[in-house]
C-alpha positions as CSV (number, residue, x, y, z in Angstrom):
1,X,83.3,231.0,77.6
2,X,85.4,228.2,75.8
3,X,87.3,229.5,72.7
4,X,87.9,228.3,69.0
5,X,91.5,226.6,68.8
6,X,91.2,224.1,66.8
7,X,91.2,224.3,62.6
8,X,87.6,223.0,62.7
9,X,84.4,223.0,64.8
10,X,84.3,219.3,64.1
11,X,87.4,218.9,66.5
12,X,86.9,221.4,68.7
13,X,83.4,219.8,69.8
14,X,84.4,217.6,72.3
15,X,85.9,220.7,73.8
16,X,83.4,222.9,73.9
17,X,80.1,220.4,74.5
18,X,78.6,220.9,78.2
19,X,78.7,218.6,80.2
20,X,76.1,217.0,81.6
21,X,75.8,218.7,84.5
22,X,75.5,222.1,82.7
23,X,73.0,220.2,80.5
24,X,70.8,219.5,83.1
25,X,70.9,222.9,84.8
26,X,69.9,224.4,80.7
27,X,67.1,222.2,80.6
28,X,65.6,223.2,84.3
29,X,65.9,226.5,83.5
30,X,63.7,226.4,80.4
31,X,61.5,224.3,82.2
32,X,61.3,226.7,84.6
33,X,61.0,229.4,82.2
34,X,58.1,228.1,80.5
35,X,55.8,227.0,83.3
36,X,56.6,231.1,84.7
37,X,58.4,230.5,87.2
38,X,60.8,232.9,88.8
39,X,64.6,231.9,88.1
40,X,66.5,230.6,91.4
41,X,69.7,232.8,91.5
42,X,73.0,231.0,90.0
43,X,75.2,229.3,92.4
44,X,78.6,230.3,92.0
45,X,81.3,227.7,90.5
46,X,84.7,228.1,90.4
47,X,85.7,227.8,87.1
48,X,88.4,224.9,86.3
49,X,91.5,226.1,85.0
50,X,93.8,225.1,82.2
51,X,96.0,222.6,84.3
52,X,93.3,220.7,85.6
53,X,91.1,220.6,82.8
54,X,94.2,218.7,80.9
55,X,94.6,216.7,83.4
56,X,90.8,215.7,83.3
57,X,91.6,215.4,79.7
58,X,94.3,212.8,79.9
59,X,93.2,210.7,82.6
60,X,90.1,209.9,80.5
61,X,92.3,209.6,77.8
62,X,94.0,206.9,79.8
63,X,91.9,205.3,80.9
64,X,90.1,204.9,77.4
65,X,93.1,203.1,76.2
66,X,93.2,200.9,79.1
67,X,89.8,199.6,78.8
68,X,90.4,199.2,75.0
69,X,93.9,197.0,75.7
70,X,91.4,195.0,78.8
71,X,88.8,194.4,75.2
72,X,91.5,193.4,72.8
73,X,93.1,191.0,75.4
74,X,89.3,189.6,76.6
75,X,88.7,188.7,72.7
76,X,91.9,186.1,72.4
């Protein structure tokens, strides 16, 4: 479970939204769940931890930017 550390819930969203793989495993399971269908058991993940989820963080974060400077430069 991801915890509240930001002031707000507005920017603490990005944070805490699944991603899209947990997304897709929600929505199979409801699907699951409402044609009655028995639930397949949960694989198990390891969880990230801190470190790498920054790093994650950062590399998208960097790689945002660049993009944004290859835009800027494309439009002059």
């Amino acid at each position: 479970m991801k915890i509240l550390h930001h002031a707000s819930l507005e920017s603490q969203a990005i944070y805490t939204r699944p991603s899209a793989e947990e997304a897709n495993r929600m929505l199979q399971k409801a699907d699951r769940r409402m044609r009655g269908l028995p639930e397949p058991p949960e694989p198990e993940r390891p969880k990230p931890n801190a470190g790498e989820e920054l790093a994650q963080l950062l590399l998208a974060e960097d790689r945002a930017k660049s993009d944004r400077k290859r835009q800027s430069r494309r439009r002059k």
